[in-house]
C-alpha positions as CSV (number, residue, x, y, z in Angstrom):
1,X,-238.8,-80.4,92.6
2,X,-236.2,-82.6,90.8
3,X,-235.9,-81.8,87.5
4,X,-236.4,-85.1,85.1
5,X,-237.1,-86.1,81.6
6,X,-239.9,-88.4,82.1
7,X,-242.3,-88.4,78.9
8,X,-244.4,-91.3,80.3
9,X,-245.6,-92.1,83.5
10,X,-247.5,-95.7,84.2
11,X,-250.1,-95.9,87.5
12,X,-251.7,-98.4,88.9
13,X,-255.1,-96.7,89.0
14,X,-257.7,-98.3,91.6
15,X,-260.5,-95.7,91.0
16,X,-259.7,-94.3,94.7
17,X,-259.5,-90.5,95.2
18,X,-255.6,-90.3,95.7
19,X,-255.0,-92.0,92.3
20,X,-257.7,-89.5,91.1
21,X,-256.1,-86.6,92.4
22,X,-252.2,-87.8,91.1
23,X,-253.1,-87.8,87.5
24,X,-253.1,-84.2,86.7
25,X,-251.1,-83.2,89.4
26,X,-248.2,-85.8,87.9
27,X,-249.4,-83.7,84.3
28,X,-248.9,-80.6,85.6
29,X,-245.6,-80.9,87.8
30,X,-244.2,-83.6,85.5
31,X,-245.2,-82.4,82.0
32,X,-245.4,-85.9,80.9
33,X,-248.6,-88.4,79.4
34,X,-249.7,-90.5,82.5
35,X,-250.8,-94.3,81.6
36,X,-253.6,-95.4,84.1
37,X,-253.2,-99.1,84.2
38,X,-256.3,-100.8,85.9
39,X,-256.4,-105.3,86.1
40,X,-259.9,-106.5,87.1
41,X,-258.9,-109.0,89.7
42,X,-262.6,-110.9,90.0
43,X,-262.6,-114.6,90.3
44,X,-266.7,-114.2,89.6
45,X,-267.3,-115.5,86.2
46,X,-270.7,-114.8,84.5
């Protein structure tokens, strides 16, 4: 693996099992904090 500096790492998160799964592995190969970023994208208002 390519060697980098990266101290933080932004995601788009959507809850699925591959952004699940990417979080620690981008933690543990990466060394780095990882940002989750979720938007709620509902028009529904209540």
């Amino acid at each position: 693996m390519k060697k980098t500096n990266y101290k933080k790492i932004a995601l788009a998160y959507s809850g699925g099992l591959d952004t699940s799964i990417i979080i620690p592995w981008l933690k543990e190969n990466y060394n780095c904090e990882v940002i989750a970023v979720v938007e709620m994208l509902s028009r529904k208002r209540t």
